[in-house]
VONU-693505 format. One record per residue: z, x, y of N, C-alpha, C, O, CB in turn; residue in three letters. Coordinates in steps of 0.02 Angstrom, whole numbers, padded with zeros to 5 digits, always signed. Atoms other than C-alpha are relative to their C-alpha. Glycine has a CB too. Layout:
<pts>
ZXYZXYZXYZXYZXYAla...
</pts>
This chain:
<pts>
-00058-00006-00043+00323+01281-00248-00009-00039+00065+00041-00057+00095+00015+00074+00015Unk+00031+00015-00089+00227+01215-00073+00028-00057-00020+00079-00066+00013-00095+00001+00035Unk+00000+00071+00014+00240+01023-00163+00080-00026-00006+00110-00076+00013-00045-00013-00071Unk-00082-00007+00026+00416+01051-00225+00017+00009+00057+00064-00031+00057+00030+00060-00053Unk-00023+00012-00039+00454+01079-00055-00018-00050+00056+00018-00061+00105+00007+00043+00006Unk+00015+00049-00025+00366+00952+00013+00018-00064-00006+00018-00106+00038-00041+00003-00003Unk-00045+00053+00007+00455+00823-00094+00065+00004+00019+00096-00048+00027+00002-00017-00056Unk-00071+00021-00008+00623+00870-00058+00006-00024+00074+00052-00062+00091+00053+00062-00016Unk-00008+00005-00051+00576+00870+00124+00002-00082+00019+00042-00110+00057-00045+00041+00026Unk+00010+00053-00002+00521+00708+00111+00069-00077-00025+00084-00128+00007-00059+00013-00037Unk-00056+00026+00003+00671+00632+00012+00060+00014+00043+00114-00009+00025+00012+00008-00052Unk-00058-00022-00052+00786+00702+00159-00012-00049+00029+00026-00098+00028+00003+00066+00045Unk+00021+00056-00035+00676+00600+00267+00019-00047+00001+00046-00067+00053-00040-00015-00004Unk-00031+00052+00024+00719+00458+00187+00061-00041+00005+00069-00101-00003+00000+00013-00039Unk-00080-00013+00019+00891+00466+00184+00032+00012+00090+00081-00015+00117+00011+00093-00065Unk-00014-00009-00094+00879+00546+00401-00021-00067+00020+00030-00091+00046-00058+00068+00051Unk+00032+00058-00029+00785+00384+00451+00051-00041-00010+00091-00051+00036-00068-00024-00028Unk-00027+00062+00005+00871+00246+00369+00080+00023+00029+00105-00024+00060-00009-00035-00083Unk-00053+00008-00047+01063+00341+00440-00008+00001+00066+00036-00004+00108+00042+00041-00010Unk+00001-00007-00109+00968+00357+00630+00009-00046+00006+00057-00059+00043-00066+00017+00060Unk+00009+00073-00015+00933+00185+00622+00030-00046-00012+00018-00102+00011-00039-00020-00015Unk-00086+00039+00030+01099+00113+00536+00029+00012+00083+00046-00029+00126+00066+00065-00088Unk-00046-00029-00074+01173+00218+00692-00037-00054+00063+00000-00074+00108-00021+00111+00023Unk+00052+00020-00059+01045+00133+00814+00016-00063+00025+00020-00083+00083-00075-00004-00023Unk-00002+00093+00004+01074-00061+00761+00077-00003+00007+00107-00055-00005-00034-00048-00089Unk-00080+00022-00015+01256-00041+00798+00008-00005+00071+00063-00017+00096+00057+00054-00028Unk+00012+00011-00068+01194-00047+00975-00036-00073+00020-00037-00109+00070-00043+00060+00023Unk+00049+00050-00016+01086-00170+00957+00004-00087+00000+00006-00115-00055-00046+00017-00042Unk-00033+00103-00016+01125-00386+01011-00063-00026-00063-00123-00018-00076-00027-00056+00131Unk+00030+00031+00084+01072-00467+00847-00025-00087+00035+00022-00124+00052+00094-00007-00088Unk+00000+00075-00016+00985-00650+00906-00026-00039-00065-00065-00025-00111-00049-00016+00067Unk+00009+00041+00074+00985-00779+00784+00006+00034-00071-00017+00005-00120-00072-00030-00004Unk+00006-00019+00066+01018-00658+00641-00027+00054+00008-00003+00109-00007-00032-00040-00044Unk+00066-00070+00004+00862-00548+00674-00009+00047+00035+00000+00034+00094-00065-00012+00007Unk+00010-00052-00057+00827-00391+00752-00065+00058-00054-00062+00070-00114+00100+00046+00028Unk+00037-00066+00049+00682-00245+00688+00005-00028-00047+00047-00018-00091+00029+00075-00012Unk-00008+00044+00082+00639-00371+00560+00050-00011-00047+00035-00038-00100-00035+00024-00046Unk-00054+00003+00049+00799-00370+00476+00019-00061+00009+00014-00093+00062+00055+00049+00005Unk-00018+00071+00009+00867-00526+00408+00072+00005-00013+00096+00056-00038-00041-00038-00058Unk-00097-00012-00027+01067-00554+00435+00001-00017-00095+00045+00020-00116+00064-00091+00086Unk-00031-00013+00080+01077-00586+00219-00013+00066-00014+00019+00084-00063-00034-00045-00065Unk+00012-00008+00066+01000-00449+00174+00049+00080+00012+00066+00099+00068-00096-00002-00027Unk-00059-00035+00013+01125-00298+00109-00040+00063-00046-00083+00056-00089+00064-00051-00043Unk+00012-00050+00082+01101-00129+00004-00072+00016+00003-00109-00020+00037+00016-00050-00087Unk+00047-00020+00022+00955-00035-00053-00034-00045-00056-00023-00061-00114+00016+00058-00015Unk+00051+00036+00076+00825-00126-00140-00044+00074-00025-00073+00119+00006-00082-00086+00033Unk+00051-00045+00057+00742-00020-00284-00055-00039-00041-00047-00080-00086+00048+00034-00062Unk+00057+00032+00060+00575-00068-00360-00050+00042-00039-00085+00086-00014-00050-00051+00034Unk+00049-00041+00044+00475-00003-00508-00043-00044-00012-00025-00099-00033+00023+00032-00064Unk+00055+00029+00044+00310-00060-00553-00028+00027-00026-00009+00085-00033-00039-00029+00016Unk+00052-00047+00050+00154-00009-00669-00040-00056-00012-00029-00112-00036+00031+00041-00078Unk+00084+00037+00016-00017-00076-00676-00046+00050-00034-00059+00108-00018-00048-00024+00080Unk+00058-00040+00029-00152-00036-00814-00067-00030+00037-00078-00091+00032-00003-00009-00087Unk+00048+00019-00021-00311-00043-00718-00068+00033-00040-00072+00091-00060+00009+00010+00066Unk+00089-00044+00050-00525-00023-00815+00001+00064+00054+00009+00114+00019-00115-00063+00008Unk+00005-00046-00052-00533+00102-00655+00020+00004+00050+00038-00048+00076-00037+00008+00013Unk-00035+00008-00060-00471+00160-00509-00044+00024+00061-00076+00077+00063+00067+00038-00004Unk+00056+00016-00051-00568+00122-00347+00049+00001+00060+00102-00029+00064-00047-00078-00010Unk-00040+00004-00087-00512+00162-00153-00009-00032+00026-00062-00060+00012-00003+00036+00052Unk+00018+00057-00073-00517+00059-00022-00075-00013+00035-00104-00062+00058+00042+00032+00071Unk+00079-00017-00025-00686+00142+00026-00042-00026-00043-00096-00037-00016-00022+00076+00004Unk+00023+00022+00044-00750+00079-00112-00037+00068-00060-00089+00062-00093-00043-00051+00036Unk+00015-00052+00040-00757+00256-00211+00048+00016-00046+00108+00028-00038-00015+00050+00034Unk-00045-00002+00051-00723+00272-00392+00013+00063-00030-00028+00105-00047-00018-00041-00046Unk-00030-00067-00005-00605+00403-00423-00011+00023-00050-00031+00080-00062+00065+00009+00013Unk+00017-00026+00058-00611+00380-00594-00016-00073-00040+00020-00122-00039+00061+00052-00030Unk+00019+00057+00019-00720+00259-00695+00037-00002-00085+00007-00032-00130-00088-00004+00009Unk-00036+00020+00055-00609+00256-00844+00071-00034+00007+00095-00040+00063+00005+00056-00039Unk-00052+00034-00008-00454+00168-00882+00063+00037+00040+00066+00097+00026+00015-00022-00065Unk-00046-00028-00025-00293+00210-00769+00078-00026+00003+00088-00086+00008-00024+00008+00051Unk-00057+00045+00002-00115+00175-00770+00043+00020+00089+00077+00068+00106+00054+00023-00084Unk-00062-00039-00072-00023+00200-00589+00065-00053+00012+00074-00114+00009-00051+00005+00104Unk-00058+00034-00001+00136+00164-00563+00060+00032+00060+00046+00090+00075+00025+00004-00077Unk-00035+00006-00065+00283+00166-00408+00064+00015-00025+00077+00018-00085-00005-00070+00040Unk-00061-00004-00010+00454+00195-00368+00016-00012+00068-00001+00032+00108+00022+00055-00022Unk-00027+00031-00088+00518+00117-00197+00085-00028+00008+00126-00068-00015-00055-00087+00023Unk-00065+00034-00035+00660+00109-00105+00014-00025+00057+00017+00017+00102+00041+00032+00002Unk+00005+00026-00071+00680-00009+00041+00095-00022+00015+00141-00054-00011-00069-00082+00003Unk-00038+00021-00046+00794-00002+00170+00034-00074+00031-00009-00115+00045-00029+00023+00034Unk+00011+00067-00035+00883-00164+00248-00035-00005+00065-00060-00056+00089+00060-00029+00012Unk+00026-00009-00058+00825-00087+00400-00088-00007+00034-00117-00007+00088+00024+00059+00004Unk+00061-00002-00002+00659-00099+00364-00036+00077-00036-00096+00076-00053-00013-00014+00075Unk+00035-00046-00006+00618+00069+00328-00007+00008-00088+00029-00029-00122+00032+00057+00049Unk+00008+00000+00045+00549+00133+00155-00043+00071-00012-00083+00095+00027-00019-00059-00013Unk-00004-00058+00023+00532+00290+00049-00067-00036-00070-00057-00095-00085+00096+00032-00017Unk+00016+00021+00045+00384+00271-00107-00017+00080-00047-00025+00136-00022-00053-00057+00020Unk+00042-00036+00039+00324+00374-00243-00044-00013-00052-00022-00032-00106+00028+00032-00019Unk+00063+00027+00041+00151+00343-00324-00020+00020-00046+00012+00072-00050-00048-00002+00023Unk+00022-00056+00054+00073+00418-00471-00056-00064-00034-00049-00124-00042+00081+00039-00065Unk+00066+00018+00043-00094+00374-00561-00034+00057-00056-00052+00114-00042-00059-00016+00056Unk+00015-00039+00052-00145+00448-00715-00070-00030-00052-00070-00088-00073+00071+00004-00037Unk+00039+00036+00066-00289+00414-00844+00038-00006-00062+00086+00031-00072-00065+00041-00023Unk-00033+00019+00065-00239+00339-01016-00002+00065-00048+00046+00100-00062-00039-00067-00035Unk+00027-00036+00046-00325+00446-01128-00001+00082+00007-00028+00121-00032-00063-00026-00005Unk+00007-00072-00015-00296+00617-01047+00075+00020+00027+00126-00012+00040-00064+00016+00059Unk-00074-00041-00028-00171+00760-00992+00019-00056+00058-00021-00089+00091-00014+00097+00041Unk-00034+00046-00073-00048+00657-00857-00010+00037+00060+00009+00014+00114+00089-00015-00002Unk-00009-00022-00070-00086+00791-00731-00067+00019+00018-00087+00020+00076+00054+00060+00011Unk+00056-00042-00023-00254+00871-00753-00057-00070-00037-00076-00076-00096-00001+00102-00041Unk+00058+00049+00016-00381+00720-00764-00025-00040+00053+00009-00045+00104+00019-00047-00052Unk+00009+00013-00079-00487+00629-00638+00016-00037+00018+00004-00037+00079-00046-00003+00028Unk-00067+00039-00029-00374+00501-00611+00063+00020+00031+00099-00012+00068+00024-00031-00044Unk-00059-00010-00026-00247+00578-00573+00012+00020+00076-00035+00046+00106+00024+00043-00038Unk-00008+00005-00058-00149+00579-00396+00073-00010-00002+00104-00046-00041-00041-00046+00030Unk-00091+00024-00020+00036+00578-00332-00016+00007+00064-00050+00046+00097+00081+00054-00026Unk-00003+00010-00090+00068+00512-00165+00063+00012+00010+00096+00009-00042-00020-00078+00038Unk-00074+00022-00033+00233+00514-00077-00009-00041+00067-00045-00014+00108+00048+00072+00021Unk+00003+00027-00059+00250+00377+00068+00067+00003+00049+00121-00014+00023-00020-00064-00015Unk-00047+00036-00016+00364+00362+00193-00035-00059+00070-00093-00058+00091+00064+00056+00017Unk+00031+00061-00040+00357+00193+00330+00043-00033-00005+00096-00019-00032-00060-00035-00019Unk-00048+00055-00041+00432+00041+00399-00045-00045+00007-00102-00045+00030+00034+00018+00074Unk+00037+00081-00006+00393-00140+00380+00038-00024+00042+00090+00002+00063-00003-00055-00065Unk-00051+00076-00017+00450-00310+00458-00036-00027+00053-00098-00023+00051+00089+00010+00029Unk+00035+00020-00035+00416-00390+00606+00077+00031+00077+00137+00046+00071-00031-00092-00026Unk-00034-00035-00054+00474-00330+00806+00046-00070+00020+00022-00103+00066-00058+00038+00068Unk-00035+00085-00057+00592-00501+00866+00014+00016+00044+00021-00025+00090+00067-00047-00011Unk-00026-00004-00092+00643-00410+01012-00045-00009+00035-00042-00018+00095+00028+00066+00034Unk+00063+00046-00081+00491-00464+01097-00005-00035-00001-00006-00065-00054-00066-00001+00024Unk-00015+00047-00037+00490-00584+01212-00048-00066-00040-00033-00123-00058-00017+00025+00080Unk+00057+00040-00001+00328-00656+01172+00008-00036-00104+00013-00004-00156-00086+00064+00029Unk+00000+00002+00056+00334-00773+01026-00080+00015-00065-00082+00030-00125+00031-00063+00005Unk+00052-00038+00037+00170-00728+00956-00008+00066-00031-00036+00074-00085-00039+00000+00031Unk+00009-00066-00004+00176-00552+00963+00093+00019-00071+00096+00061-00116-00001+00031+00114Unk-00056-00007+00053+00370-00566+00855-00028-00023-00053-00006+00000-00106+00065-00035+00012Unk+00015-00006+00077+00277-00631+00721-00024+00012-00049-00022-00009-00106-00003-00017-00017Unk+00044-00032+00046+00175-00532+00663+00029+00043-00040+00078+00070-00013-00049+00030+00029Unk-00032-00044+00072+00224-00429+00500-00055+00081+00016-00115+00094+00019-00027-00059-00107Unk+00024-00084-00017+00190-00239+00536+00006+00033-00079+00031-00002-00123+00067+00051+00066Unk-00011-00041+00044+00184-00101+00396-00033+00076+00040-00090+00082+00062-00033-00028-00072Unk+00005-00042-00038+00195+00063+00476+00002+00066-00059+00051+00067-00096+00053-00008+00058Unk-00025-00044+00059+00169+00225+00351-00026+00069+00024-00066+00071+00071-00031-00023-00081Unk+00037-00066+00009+00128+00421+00332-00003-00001-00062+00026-00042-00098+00029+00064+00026Unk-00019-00008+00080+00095+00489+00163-00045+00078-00010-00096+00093+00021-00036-00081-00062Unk+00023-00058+00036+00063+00665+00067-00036-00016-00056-00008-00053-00097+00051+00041-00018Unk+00029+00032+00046-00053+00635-00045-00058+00063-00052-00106+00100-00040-00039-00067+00046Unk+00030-00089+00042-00100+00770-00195-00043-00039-00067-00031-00089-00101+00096+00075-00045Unk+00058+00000+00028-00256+00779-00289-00008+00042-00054-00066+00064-00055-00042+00011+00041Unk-00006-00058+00056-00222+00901-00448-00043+00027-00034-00041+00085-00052+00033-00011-00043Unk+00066-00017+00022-00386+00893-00521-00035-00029+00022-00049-00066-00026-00015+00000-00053Unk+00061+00019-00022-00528+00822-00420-00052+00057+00045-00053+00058+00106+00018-00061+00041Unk+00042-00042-00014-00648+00950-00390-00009+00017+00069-00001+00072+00096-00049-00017-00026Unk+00032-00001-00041-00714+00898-00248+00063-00004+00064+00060-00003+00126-00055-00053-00013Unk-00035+00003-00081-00562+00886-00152+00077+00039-00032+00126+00018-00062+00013-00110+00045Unk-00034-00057+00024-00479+01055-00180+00074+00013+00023+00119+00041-00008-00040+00056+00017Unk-00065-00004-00032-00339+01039-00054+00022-00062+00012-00019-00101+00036+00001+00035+00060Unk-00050+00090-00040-00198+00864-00015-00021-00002+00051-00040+00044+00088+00091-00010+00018Unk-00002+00028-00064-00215+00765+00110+00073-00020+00021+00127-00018-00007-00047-00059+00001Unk-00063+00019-00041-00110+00697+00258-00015-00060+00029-00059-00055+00072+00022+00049+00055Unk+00013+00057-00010-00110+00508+00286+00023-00028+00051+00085-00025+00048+00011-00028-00041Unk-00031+00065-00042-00073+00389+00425-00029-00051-00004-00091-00052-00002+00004+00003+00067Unk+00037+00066-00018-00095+00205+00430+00045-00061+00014+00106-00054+00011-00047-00020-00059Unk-00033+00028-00014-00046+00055+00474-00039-00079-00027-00097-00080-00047+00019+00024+00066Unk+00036+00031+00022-00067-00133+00432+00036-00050+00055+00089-00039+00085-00008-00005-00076Unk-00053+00057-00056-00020-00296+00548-00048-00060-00024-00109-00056-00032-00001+00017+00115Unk+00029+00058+00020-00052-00479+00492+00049-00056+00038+00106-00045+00057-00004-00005-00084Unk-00024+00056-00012-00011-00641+00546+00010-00061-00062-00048-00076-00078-00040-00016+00050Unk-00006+00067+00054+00031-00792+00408+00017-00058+00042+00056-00067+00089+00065+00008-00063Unk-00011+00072-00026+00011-00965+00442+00016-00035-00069-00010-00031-00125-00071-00037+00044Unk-00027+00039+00067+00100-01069+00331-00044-00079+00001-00021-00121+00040+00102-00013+00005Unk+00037+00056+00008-00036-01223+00286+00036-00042-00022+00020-00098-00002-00051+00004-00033Unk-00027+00050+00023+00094-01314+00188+00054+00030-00046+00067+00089-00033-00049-00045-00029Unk-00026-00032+00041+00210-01281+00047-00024+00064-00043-00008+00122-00053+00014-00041-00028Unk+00033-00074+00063+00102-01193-00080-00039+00050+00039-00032+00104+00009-00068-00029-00071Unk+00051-00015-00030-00036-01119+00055+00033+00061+00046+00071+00034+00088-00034-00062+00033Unk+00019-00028-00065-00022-00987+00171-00052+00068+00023-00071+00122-00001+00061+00012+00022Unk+00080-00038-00021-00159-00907+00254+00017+00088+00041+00045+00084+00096-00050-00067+00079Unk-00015-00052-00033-00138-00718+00309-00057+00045+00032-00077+00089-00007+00038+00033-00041Unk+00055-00031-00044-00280-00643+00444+00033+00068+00000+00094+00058-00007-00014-00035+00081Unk-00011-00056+00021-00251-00448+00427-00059+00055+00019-00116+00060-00004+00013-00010-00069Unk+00040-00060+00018-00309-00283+00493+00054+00060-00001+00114+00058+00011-00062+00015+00056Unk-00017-00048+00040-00290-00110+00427-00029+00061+00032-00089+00062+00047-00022-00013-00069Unk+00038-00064-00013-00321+00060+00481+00026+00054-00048+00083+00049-00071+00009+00024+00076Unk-00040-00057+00051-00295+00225+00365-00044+00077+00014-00101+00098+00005-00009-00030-00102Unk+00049-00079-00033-00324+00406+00439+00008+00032-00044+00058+00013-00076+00020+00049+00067Unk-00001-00054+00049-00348+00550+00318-00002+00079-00001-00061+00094-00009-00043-00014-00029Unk+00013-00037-00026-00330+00716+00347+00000+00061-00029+00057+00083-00024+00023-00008+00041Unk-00003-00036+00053-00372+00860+00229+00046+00064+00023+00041+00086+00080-00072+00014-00024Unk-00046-00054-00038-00224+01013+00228-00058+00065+00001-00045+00111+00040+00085+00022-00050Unk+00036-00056-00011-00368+01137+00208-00041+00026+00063-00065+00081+00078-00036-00003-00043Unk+00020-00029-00090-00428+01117+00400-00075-00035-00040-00109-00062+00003+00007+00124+00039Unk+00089+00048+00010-00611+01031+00308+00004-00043+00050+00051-00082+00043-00019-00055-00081Unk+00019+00051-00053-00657+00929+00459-00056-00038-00015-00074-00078+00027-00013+00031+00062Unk+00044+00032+00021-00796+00865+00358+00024-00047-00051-00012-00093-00071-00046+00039-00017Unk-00035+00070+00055-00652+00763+00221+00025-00021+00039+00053-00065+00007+00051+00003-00063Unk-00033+00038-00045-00572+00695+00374-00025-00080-00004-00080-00094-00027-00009+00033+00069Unk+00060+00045-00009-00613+00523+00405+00061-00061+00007+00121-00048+00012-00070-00004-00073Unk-00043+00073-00012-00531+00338+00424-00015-00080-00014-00044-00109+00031+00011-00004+00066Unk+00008+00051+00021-00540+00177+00341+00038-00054+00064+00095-00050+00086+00027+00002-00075Unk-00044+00046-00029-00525+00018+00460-00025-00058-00029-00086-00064-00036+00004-00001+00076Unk+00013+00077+00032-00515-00167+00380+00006-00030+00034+00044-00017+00080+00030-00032-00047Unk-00048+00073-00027-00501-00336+00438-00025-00039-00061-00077-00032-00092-00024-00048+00091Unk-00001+00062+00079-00463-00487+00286+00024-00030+00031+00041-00024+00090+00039+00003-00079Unk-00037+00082+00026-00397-00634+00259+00032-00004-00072-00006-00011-00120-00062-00066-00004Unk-00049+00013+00037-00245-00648+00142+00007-00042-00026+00002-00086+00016+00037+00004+00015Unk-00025+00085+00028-00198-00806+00023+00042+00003-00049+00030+00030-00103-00058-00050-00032Unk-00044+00020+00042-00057-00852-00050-00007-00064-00021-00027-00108+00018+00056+00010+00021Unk+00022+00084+00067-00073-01009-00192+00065+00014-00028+00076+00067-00058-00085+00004-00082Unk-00051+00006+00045+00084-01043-00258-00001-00081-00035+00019-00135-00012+00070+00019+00041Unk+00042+00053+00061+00008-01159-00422+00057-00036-00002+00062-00089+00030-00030+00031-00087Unk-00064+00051+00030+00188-01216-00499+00034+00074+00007+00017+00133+00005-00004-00051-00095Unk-00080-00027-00006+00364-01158-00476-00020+00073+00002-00028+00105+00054+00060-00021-00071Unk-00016-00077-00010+00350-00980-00540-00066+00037-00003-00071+00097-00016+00051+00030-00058Unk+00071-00021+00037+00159-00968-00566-00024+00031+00090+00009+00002+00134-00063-00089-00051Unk+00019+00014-00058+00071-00905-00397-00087+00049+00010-00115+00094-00022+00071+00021+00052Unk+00080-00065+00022-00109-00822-00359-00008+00016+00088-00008-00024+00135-00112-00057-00051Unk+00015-00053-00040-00137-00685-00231-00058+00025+00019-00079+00064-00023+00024+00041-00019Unk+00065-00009+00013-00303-00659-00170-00020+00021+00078+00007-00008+00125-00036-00067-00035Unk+00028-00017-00064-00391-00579-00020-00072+00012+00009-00105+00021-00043+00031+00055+00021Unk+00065-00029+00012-00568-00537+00055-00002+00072+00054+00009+00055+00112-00062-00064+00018Unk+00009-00059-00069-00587-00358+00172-00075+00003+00003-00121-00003-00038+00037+00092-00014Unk+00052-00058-00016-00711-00286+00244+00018+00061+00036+00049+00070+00089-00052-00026+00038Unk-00022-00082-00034-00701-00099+00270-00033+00045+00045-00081+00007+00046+00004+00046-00047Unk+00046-00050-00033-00797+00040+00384+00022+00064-00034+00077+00082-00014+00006+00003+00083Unk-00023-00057+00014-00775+00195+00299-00033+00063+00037-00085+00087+00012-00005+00002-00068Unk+00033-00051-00058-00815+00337+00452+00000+00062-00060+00010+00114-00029+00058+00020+00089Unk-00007-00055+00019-00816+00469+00304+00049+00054-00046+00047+00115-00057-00006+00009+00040Unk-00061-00038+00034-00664+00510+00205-00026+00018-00074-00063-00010-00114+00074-00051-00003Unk+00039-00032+00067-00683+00639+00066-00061+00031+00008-00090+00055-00041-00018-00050-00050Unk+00070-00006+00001-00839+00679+00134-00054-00045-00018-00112-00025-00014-00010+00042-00033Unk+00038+00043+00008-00919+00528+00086-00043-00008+00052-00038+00034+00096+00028-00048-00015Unk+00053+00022-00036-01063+00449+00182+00038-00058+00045+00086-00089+00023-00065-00025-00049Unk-00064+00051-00025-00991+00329+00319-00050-00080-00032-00104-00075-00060+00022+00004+00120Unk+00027+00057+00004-01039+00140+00295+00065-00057-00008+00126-00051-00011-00053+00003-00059Unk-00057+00057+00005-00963-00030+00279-00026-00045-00071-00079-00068-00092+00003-00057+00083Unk+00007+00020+00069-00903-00091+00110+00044-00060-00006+00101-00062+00015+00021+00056-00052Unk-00077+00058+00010-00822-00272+00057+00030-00022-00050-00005-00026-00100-00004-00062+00021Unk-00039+00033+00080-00698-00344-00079+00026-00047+00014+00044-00071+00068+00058+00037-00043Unk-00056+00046+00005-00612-00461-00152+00040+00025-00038+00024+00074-00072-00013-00061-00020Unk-00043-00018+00055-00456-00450-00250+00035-00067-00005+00046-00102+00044+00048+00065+00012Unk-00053+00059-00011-00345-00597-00325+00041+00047-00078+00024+00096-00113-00040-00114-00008Unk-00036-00035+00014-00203-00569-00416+00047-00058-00032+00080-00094+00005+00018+00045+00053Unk-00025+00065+00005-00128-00702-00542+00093+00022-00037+00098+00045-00094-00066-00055-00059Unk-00034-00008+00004+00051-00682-00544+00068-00056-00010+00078-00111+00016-00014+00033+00032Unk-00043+00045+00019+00214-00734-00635+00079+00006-00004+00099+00044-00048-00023-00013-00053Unk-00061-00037-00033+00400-00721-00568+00042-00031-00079+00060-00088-00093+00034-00034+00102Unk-00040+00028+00046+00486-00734-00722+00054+00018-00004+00067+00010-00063-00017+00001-00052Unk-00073-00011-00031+00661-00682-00670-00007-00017+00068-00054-00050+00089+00029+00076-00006Unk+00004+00003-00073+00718-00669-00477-00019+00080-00010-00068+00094+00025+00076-00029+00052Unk+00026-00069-00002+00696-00470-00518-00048+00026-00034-00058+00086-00033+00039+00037-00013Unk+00034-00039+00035+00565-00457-00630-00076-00069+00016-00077-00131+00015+00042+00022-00090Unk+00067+00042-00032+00370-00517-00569-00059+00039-00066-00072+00099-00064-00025+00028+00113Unk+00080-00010+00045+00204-00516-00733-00048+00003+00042-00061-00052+00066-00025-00062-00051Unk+00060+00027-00024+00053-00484-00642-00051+00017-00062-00075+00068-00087-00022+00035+00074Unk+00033+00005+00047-00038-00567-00768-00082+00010+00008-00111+00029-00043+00020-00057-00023Unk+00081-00042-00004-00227-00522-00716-00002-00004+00046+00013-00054+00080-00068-00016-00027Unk+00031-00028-00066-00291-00419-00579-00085+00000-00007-00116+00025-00054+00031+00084+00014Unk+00065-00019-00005-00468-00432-00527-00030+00020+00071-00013-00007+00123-00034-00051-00027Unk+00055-00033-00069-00583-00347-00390-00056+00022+00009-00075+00054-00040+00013+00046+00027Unk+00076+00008+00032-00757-00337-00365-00001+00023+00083+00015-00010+00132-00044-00090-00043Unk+00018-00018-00064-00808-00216-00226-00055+00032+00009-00075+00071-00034+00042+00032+00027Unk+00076+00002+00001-00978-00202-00149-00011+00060+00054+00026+00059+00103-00036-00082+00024Unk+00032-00027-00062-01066-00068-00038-00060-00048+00047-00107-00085+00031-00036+00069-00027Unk+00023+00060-00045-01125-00158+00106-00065+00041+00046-00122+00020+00056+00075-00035+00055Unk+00073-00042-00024-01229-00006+00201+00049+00075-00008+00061+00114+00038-00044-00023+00106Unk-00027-00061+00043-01134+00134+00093-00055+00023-00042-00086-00020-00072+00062-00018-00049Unk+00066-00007+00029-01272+00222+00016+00016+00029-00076-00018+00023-00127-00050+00052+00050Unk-00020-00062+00031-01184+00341-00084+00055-00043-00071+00072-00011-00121+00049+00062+00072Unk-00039+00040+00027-01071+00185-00172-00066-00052-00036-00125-00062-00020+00058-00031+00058Unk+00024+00053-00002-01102+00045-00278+00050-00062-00035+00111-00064-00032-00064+00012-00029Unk-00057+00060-00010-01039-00123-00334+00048+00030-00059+00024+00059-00108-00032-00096-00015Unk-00039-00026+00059-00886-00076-00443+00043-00073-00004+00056-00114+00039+00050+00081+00014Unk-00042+00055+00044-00785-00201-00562+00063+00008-00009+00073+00045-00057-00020-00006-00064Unk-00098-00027+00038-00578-00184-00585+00019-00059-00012+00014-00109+00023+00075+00043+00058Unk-00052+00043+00043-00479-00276-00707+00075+00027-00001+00095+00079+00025-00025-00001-00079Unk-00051-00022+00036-00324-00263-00771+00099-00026+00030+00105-00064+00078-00021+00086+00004Unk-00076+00035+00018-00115-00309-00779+00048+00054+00032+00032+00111+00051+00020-00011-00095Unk-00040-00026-00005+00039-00258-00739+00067-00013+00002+00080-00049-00046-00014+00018+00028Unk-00067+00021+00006+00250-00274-00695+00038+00031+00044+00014+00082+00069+00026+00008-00060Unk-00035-00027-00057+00376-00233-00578+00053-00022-00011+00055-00069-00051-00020-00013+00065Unk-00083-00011-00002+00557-00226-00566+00029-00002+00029+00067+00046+00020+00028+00036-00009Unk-00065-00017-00058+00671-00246-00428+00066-00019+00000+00090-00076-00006-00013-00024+00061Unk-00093+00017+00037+00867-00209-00452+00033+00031+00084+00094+00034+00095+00037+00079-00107Unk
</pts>
């Protein structure tokens, strides 16, 4: 019943945000088009579904949740305003969808784009992602009660040329267990480097490197862990994107308690 009311609260949210902020921008002097990242085309609720089969599923920290195969998959709805509602879900293949150690449902809510009302042109162009999230754990032993998420991400892109652009990127992600444990608390902060490769027309490859500090979340051991991920992807509609192979290869760096883990695997997405 607690969760059940935690989602509906959350889809209200959703729904309160994006009419404050409809109400808000009717105040607001639009220059060149832009304002609160919004772009003068764009119209309507975008909806996107995806689903990726991944060999395992590995956190940010570089801790594997579950070393067998996983499927997780999304539901998003973005705002023109920027703002955005998600729902996550990860499951193992081979087991019950709710009680296995893969498994996880998140709910997000957050706000992308970039600020143009500031003055400074540097500071307007940076691309923000602003989020909270509920985040439930159904069977993992070790972490008996949900957490409560904040984080945030801010990058810059430099466009090198047509196909190229380069994205510098940091990341923070607080965690905060509902059982009052002050020992699963803890906070992931990154800084990467982003790359976009766009090969031919619809072909393009996605690829980044982080490095993380993990102060402790879950109770883990703190240390600093790094990855890569690339990501070879194929837009074969304007609404429908193949990501034809995912790979990531993430290392403990002075994580004691981690070690190097391997992820493969595919996926698809949808946006109508």
């Amino acid at each position: 019943m607690k969760k059940l009311v935690v989602f509906c609260c959350f889809i209200l949210a959703i729904f309160a945000c994006s009419f404050a902020f409809a109400q808000v921008e009717k105040g607001v002097e639009v220059v060149d088009g832009e304002a609160w990242g919004i772009d003068e085309g764009e119209k309507g609720v975008t909806v996107e579904v995806a689903s990726q089969w991944l060999s395992r599923y590995v956190s940010t920290g570089g801790v594997a949740f579950s070393k067998n195969p996983v499927v997780q998959s999304s539901l998003t709805l973005t705002f023109p305003n920027g703002f955005y509602g998600q729902v996550w879900h990860s499951t193992g293949i081979s087991a019950d969808l709710i009680n296995n150690p893969g498994a996880e449902l998140d709910l997000y809510l957050g706000w992308s784009g970039r600020l143009y009302w500031l003055e400074n042109p540097f500071l307007n162009s940076l691309e923000w992602d602003v989020y909270i999230s509920y985040q439930g754990y159904p069977s993992l032993s070790r972490m008996k009660d949900d957490f409560l998420g904040l984080g945030f991400e801010v990058k810059k892109p430099f466009e090198l040329n047509e196909a190229h652009v380069l994205s510098p990127f940091v990341a923070v992600e607080y965690y905060y267990p509902l059982s009052g444990n002050e020992g699963e608390q803890g906070a992931y902060g990154s800084v990467g480097v982003k790359h976009f490769w766009k090969i031919w027309k619809s072909i393009s490859l996605e690829q980044s490197v982080r490095g993380t500090y993990d102060s402790g979340v879950y109770g883990m051991e703190s240390g600093f862990v790094g990855a890569y991920t690339a990501s070879l992807q194929w837009k074969a509609t304007d609404k429908l994107t193949v990501d034809m192979g995912l790979f990531q290869y993430t290392v403990p760096i002075s994580a004691k308690d981690r070690k190097n883990e391997v992820v493969y695997g595919a996926g698809i997405k949808y946006a109508f």
